[in-house]
Structure formats: C-alpha cells, structure tokens
N, CA and C atoms as an extended XYZ file, in Angstrom:
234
Properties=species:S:1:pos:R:3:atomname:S:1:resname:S:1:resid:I:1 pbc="F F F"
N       -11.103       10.225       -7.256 N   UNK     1
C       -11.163       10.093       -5.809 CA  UNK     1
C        -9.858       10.602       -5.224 C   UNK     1
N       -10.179       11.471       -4.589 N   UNK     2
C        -8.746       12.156       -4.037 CA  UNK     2
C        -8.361       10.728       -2.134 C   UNK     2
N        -7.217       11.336       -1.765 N   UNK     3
C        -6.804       10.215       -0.312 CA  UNK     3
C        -7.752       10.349        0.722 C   UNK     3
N        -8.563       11.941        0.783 N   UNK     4
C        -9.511       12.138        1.949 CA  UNK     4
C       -10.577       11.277        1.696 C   UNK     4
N       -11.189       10.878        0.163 N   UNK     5
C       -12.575       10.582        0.397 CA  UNK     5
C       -12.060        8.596        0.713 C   UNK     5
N       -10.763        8.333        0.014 N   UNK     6
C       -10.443        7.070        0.476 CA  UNK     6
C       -10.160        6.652        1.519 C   UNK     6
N        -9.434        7.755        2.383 N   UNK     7
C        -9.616        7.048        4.261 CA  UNK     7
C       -10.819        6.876        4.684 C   UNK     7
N       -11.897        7.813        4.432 N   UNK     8
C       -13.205        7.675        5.228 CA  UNK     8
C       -14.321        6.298        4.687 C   UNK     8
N       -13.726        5.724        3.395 N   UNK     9
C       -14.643        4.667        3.176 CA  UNK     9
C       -14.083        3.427        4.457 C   UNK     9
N       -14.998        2.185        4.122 N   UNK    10
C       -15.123        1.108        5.339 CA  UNK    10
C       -13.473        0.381        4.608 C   UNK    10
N       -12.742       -0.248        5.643 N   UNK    11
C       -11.710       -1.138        5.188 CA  UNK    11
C       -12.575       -2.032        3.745 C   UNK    11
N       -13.431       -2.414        3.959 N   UNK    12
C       -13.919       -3.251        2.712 CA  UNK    12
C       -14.490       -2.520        1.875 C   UNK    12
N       -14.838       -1.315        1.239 N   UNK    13
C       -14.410       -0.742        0.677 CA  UNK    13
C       -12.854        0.154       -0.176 C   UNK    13
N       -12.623       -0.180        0.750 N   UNK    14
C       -11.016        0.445        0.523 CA  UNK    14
C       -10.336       -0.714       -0.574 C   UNK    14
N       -10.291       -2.030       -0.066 N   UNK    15
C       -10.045       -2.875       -0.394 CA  UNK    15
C       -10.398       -3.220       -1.510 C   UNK    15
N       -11.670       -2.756       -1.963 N   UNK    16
C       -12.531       -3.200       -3.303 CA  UNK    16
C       -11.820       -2.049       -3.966 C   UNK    16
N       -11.709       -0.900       -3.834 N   UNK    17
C       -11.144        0.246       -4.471 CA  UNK    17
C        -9.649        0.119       -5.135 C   UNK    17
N        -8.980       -0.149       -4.288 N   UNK    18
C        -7.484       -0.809       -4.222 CA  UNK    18
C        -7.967       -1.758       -5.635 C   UNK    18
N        -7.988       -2.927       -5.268 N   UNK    19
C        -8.313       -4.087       -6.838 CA  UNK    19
C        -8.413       -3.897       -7.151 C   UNK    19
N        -9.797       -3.227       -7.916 N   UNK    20
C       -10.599       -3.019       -8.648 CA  UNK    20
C       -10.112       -1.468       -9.910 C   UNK    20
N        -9.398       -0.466       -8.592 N   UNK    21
C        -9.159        0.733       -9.705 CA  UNK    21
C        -7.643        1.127       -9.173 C   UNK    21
N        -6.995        0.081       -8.419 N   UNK    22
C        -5.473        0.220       -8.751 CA  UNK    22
C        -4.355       -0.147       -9.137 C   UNK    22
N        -3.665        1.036       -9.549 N   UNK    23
C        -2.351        0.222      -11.029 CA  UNK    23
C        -1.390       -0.448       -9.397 C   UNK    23
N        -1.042       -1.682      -10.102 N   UNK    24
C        -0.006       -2.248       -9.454 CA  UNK    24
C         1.186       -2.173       -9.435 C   UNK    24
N         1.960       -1.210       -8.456 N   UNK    25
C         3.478       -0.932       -8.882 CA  UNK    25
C         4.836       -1.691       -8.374 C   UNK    25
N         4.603       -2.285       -7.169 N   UNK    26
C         5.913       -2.867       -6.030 CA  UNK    26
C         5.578       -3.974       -5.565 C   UNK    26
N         6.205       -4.403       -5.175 N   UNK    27
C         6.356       -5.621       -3.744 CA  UNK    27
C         7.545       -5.342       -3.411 C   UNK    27
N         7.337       -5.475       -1.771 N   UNK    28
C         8.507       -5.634       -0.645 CA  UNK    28
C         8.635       -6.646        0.203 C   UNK    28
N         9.560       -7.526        0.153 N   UNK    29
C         9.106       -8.460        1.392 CA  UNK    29
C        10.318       -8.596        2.470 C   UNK    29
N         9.604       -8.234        3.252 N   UNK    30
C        10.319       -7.842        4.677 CA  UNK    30
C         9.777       -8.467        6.050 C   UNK    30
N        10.957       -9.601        6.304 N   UNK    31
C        10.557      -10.752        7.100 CA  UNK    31
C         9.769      -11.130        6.770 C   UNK    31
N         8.454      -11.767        7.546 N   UNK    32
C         6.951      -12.290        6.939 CA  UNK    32
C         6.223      -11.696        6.421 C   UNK    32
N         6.415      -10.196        6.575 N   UNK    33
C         5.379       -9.275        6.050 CA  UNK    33
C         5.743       -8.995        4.201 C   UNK    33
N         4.897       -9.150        3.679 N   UNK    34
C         4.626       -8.663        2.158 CA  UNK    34
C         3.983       -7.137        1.985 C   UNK    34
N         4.604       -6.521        1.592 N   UNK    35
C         4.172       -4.633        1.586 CA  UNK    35
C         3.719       -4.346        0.079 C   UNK    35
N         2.615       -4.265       -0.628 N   UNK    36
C         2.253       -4.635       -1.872 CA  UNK    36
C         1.973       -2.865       -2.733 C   UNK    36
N         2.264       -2.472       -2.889 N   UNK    37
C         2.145       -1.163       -3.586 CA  UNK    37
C         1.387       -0.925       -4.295 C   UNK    37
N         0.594        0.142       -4.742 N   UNK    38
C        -0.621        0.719       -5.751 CA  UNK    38
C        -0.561        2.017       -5.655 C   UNK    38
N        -0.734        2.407       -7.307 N   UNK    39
C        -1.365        4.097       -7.214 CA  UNK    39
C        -2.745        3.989       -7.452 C   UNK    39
N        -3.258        5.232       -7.222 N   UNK    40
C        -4.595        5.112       -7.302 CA  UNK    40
C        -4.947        6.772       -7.067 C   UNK    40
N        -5.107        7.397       -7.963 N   UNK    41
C        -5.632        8.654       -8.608 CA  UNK    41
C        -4.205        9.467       -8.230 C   UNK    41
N        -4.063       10.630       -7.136 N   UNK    42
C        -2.369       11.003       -7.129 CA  UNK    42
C        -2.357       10.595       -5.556 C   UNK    42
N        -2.478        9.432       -5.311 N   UNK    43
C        -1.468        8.738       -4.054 CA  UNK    43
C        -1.614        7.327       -4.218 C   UNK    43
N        -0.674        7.256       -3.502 N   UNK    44
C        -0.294        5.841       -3.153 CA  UNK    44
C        -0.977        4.703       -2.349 C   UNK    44
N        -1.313        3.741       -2.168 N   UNK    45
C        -1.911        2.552       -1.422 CA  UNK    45
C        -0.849        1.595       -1.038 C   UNK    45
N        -0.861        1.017        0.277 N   UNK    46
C         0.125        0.011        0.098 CA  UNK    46
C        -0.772       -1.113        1.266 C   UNK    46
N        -1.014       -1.909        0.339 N   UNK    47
C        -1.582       -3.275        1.710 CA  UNK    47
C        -0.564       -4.585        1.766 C   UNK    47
N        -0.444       -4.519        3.641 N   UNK    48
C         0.239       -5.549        4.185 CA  UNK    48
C        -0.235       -6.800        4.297 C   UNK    48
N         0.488       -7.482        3.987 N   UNK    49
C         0.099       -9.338        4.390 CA  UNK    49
C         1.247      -10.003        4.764 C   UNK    49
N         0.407      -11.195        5.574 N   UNK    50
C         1.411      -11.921        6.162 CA  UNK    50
C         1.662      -13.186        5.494 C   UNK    50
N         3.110      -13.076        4.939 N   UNK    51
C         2.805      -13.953        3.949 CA  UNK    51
C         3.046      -15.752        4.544 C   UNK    51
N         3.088      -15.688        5.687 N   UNK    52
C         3.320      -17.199        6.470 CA  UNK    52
C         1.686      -17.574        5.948 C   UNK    52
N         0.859      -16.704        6.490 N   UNK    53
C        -0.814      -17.074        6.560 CA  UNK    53
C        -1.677      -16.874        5.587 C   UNK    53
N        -0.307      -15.933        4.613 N   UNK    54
C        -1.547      -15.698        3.379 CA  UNK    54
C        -2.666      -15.121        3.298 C   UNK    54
N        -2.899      -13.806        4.502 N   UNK    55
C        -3.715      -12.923        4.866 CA  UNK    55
C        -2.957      -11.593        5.140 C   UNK    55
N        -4.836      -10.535        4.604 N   UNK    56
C        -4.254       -8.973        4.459 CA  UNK    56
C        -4.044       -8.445        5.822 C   UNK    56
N        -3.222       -7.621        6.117 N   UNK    57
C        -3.173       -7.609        7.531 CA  UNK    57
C        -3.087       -5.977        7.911 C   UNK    57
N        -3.215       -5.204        7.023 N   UNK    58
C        -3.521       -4.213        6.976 CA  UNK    58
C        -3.421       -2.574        5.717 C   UNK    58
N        -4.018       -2.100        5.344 N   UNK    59
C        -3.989       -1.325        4.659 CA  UNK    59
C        -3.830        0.431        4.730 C   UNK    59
N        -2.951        0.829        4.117 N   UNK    60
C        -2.695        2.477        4.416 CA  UNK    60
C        -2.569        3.439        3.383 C   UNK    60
N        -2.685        4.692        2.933 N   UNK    61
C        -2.728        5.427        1.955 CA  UNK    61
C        -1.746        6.377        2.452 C   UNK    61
N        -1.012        7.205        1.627 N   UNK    62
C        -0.188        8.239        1.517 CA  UNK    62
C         0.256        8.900        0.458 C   UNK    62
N         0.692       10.164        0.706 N   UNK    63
C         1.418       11.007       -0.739 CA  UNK    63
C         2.896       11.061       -1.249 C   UNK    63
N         3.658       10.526        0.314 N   UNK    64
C         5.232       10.711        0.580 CA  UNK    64
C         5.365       10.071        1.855 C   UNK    64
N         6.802        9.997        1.787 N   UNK    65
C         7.316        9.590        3.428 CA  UNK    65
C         8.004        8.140        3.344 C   UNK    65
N         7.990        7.732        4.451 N   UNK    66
C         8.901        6.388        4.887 CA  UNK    66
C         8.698        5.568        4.337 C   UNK    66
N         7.075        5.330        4.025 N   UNK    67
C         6.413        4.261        3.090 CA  UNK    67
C         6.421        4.151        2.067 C   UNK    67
N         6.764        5.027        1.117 N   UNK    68
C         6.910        5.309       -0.147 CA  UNK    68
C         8.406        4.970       -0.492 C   UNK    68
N         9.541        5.179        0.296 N   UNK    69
C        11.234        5.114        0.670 CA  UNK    69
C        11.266        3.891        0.356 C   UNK    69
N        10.571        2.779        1.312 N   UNK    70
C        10.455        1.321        1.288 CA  UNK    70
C        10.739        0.652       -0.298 C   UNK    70
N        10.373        1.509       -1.028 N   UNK    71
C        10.116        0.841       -2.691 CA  UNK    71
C        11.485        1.753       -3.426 C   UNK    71
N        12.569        2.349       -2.758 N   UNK    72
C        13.112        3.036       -3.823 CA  UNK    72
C        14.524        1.934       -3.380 C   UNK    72
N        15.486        1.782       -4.388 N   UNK    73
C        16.443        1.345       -4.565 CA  UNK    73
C        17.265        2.121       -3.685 C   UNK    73
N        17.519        3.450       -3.762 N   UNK    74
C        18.545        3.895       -3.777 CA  UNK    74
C        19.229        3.578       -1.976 C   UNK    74
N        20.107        3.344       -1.308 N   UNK    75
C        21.133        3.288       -0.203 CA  UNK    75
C        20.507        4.121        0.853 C   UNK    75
N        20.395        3.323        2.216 N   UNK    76
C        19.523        4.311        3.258 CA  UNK    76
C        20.784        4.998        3.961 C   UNK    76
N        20.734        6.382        3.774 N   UNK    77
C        21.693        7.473        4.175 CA  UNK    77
C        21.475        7.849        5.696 C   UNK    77
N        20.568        7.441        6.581 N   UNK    78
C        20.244        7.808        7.824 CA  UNK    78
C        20.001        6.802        8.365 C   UNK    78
C-alpha cells in the first residue's frame, strides 16, 4: 500500500491499517499531546492522543518534514 491509497481510506480504516500492519517506532510527548509513530510500507504514520483523556485525536501520514524532525534527537538549529 503506497501513502495515496492510505489517505483515501475512511479514518477507521486508516486506523485498523496503522495496528494491524504497522511497525512501531517512537513516542513523543509534548504537553498533553502523545505523537505515536509507525512505518508502514515506505512512509510514515503518526497518531495523536490526548493523553489527559486517553483518546486518539488525530491521525496523519507522510514521507519527510517537520513531523518526522519531531522523533530525531539531534538540536533544533532554526
């Protein structure tokens, strides 16, 4: 499954996809929000929760970028 055919499924699909067929790589937790990381064929997944309520609060896919930054160690230069 490439990222195009995974945006166009339903959030509850997505969601079942995510579990079910993705490797688990990160956690971030930033203020209340929990930023949970997955690969899943060649991109990335990352679903948000709030971790006061213990609910998903939203889910996003990507290849690169800001969201992906979030999980690297290295010192923010900008």
């Amino acid at each position: 499954m490439g990222i195009y055919d995974f945006n166009i499924l339903t959030d509850h699909d997505k969601y079942d996809t995510v579990f079910t067929k993705g490797k688990f790589v990160d956690t971030v937790l930033s203020g209340n929000v929990k930023y949970v990381l997955y690969s899943l064929s060649y991109f990335w997944v990352e679903v948000q929760y709030n971790s006061f309520e213990n609910k998903i609060i939203g889910i996003s896919s990507f290849v690169a970028g800001k969201s992906l930054d979030r999980y690297s160690n290295l010192p923010k230069m900008f």
